[in-house]
DOMI-605253 format. One record per residue: x, y, z of N, C-alpha, C in turn. Coordinates in steps of 0.2 Angstrom, whole numbers, plus 5000, padded with zeros to 4 digits. Example, Ala and Ser with C-alpha at 12.3 -4.5 7.8 and 13.67 -1.06 7.14 Angstrom:
506649725039506249785039506649845039
506449895035506849955036506450005039
! end
This chain:
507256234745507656174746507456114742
507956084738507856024731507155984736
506955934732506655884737507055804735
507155754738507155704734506655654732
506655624728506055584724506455514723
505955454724506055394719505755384715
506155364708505755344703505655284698
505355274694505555214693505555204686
506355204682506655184676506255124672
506355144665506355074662507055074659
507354994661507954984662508054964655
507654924651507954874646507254864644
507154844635506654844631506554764631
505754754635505754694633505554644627
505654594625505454554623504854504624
504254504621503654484625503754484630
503454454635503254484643503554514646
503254564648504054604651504154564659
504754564663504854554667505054604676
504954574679505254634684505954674683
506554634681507254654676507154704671
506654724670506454784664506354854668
506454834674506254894678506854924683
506954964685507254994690507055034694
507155064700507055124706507855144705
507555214705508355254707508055314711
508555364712508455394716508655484712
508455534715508855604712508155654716
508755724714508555774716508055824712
507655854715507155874711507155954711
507456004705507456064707507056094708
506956164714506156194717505756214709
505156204712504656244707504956304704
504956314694504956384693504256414693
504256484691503856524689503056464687
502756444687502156424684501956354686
502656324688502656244689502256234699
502356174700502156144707502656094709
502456084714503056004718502355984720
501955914719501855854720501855834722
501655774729501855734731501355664729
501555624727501155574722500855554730
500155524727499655484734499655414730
499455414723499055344720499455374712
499455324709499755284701499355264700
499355254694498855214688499455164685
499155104684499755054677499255044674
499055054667498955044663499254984657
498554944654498854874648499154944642
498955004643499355034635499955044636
500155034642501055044643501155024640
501354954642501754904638501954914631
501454954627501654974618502155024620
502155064626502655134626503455114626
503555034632504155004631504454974624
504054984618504254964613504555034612
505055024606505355104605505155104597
504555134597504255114591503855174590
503455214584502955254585502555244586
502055264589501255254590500855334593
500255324597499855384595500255414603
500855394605500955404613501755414614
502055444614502855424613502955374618
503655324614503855264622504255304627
504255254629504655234636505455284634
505855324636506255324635506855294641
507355244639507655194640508155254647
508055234656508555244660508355324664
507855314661507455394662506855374667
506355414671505855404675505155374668
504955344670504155334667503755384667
502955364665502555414664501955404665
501255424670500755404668500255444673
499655404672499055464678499355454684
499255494687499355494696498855564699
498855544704498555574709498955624714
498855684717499455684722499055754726
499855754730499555844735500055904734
499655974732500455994731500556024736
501256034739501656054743501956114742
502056114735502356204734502156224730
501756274728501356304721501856364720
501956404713502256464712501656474705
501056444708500456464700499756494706
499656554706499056574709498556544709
498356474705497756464705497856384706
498456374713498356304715498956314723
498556304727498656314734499056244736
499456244743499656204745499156144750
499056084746498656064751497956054746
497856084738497756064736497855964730
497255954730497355874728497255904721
497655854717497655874709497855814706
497655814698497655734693498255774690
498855734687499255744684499555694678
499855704676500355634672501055614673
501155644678501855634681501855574687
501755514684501855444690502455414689
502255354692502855324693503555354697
503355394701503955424706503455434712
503755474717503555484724503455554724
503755604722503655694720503955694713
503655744710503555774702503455864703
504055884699503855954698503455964692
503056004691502555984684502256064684
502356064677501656114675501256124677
500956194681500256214684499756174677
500056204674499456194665499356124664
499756084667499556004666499255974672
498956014678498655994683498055994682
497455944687497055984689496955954694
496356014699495955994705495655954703
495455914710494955884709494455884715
493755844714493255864718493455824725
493455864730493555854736493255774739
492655794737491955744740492055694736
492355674734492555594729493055574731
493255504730494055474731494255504726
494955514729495555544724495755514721
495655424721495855364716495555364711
495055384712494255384706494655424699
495055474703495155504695495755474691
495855394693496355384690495855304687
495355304688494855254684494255274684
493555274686493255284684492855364684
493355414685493155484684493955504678
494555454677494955464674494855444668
495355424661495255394657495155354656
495055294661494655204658493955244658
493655284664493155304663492755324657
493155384654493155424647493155374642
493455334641493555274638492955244635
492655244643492155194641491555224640
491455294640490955334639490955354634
491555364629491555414622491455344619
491555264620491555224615490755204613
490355214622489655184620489455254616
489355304620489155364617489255404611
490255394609490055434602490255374595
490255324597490755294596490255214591
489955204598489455144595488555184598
488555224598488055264598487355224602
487655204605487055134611486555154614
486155114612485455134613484955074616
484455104620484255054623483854994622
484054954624483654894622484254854616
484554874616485254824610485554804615
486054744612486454694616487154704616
487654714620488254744619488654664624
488954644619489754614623490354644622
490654634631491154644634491654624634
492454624634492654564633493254604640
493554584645494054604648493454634651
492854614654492254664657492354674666
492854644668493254644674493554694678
493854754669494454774672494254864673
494754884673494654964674494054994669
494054954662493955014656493254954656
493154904657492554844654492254834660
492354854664491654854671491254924671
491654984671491255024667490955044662
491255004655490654994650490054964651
490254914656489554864658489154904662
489454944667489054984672488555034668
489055064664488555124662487955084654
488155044652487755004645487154964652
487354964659486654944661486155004662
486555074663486355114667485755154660
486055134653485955154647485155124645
485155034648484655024645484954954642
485354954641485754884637485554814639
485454784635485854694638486254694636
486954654644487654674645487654594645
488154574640488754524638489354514643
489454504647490354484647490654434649
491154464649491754404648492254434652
492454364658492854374660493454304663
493954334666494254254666494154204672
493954234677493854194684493154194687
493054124691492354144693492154174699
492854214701492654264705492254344702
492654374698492554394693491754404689
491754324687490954324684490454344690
490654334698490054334703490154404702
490454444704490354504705490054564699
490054544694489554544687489154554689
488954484689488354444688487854484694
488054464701487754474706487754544709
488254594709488254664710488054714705
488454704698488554754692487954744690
487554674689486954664688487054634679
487554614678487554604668487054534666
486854544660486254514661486554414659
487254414658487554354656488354354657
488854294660489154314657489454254657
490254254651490454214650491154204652
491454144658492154134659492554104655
492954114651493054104644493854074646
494054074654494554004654494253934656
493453934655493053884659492553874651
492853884646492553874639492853834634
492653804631492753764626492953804619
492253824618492053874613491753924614
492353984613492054044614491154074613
491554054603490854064601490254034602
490453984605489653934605489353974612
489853984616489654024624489354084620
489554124617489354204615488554174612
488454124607487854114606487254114609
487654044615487054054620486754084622
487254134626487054204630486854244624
486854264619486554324615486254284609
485554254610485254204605484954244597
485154324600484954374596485254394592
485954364595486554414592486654484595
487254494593487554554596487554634594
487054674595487454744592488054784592
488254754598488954804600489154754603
490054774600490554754602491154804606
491054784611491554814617492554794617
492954784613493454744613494054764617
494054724620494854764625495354704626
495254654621495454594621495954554612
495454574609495454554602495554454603
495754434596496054354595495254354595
495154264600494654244600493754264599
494054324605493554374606493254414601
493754424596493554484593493254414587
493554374586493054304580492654294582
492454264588491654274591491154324590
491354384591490854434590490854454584
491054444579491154424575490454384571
490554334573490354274572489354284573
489354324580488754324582488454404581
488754434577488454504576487954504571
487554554572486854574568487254614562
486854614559486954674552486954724556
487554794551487654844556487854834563
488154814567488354784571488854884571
489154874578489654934578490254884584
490754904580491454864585491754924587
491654954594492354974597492754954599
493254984596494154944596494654984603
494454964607494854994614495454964614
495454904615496054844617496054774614
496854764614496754704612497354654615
497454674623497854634626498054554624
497654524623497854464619498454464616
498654514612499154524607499754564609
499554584615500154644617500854614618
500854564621501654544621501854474617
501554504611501854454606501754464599
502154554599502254594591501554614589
501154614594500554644591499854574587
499254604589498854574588498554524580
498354464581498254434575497854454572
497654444564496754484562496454404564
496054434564495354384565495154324556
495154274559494954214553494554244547
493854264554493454274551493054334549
493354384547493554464544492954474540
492854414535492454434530491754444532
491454434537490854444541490854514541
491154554542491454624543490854654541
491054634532490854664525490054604525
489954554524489454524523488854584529
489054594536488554624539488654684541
489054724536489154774536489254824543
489954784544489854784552490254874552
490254914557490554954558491154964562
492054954561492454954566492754994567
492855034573493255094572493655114580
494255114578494655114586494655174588
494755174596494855224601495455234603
495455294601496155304606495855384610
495755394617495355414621495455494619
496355494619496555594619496255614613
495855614607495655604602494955654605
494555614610493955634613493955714619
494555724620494355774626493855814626
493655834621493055884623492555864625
492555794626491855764632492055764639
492555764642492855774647492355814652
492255874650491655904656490855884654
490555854650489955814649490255754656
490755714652490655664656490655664662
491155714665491555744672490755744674
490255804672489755794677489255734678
489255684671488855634672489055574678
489755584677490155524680489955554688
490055614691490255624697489555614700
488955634699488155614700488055524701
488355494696488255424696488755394702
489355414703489755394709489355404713
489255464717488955494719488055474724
487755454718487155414719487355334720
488055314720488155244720487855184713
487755234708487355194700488055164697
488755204700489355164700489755134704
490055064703490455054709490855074705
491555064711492255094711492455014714
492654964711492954894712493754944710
494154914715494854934716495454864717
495954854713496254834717496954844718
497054854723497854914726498354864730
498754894725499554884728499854954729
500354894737500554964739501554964739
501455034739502155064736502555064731
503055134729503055114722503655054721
503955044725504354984722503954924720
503454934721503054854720502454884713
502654944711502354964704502254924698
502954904698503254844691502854814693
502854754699502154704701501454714698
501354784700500554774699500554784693
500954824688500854844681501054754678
501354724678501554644675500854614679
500254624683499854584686499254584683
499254644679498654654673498754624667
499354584664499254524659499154464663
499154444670498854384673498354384676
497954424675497154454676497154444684
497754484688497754504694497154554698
496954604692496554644694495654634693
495354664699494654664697494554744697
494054784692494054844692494854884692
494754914694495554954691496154944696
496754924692497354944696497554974698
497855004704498155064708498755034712
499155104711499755074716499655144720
499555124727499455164733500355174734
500455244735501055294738501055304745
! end
């Protein structure tokens, strides 16, 4: 028997900010599992800041959005009907088929997941933001202990776990965030050794100064603009920039270069971007290191959830007005 599913379109390609009008719920019938595949039923959604380039119709490292069609992204779910011997009904599995309520999907693009964890965890900090943050320090800016690393977006899904694991490493942790809720829960729980509320700042740079009188060896960027000219600004020779993000620039044609670039060269700085699917082969390194650190509680799991998928579009539009602490999730 079909099952039915809601899902949710992108209706119209926005022009900078996108709007709740960019989105739509429809409805359809989903035909039974063939041979290999699963049916689904989504529990948790990821919204992620890289969407937004997908609603462009443009190339990049991820195809877009295609316009009147279901969306796409991490999810969490239960399957309900398997026709692949090596996934039971009533097992929990990570997928890429979000943004609806049931998805039939390839056995081959599933996986289990460990029972003993939240099953949301695999949609941040045992998911991609997690990976993110662990191939940037690890293979990326090569961080070692005793260097100073700033954060910039150190609030959110992918920059509170660089800060977690750069304490857990040995680091002195930099960050920046936009609220002074946000800085307490840094400061006070995460344990970071500074940090800067950069809508309560005059000058970036002069704040970054303060806080790192040493200057900076590593740059964690998931923001670019101002952020990225401060670090800049305040970097050691040899310096290593990871290039994650640069939300600043996302809904307005893409991000601006930095004034002051030529520092780059002067401190022979190293900049080199991430793009996460590039790294899988760390994927079961970090699976075990991550699950141990949960586990021991060396990680928090800061969440914040919205529920149902109609209120999706909300949560993903709530991550450009710095709605979230730690990771976004839209609960099913």
């Amino acid at each position: 028997m079909s099952t039915e599913t809601r899902e949710i379109h992108l209706k119209s390609r926005p022009t900078g900010l996108p709007t709740a009008e960019n989105f739509e719920i429809a409805s359809r019938r989903l035909d039974d599992p063939k041979p290999g595949q699963l049916l689904v039923r989504n529990t948790w959604m990821s919204v992620d800041p890289y969407m937004r380039g997908r609603m462009d119709d443009r190339k990049s490292y991820i195809p877009p959005f295609q316009l009147d069609a279901a969306m796409d992204g991490a999810a969490v779910g239960v399957v309900e009907h398997s026709t692949d011997p090596a996934f039971s009904v009533g097992d929990a599995v990570v997928h890429f088929a979000g943004w609806r309520d049931y998805a039939v999907i390839d056995a081959a693009t599933a996986r289990k997941i460990d029972p003993g964890l939240p099953a949301q965890a695999y949609l941040g900090a045992l998911g991609f933001p997690g990976l993110t943050a662990y191939v940037g320090l690890t293979r990326i800016a090569n961080a070692r202990p005793g260097e100073t690393i700033f954060v910039s977006a150190a609030s959110g899904a992918v920059g509170s776990i660089v800060a977690q694991i750069a304490k857990l490493s040995g680091l002195r942790v930099i960050a920046s965030v936009g609220s002074s809720d946000k800085a307490a829960w840094l400061k006070n729980e995460i344990g970071v050794d500074a940090v800067i509320n950069y809508r309560e700042t005059l000058d970036l740079t002069e704040a970054l100064a303060a806080a790192a009188p040493d200057g900076i060896d590593i740059y964690f960027d998931n923001v670019g603009g101002d952020h990225l000219e401060a670090a800049l600004a305040l970097a050691n020779d040899h310096a290593r920039f990871v290039l994650c993000g640069m939300i600043a620039g996302y809904n307005a044609g893409g991000a601006a270069g930095p004034r002051n670039i030529f520092q780059a060269i002067e401190k022979r700085i190293r900049l080199e971007g991430l793009i996460v699917s590039d790294h899988v082969d760390l994927i079961p390194e970090f699976d075990r290191k991550m699950s141990v650190w949960i586990k021991e509680r060396k990680i928090q799991l800061r969440e914040t959830i919205v529920a149902g998928l109609e209120n999706a579009p909300e949560a993903f539009l709530g991550l450009f007005k710095g709605a979230n602490t730690g990771k976004m999730l839209v609960r099913l």
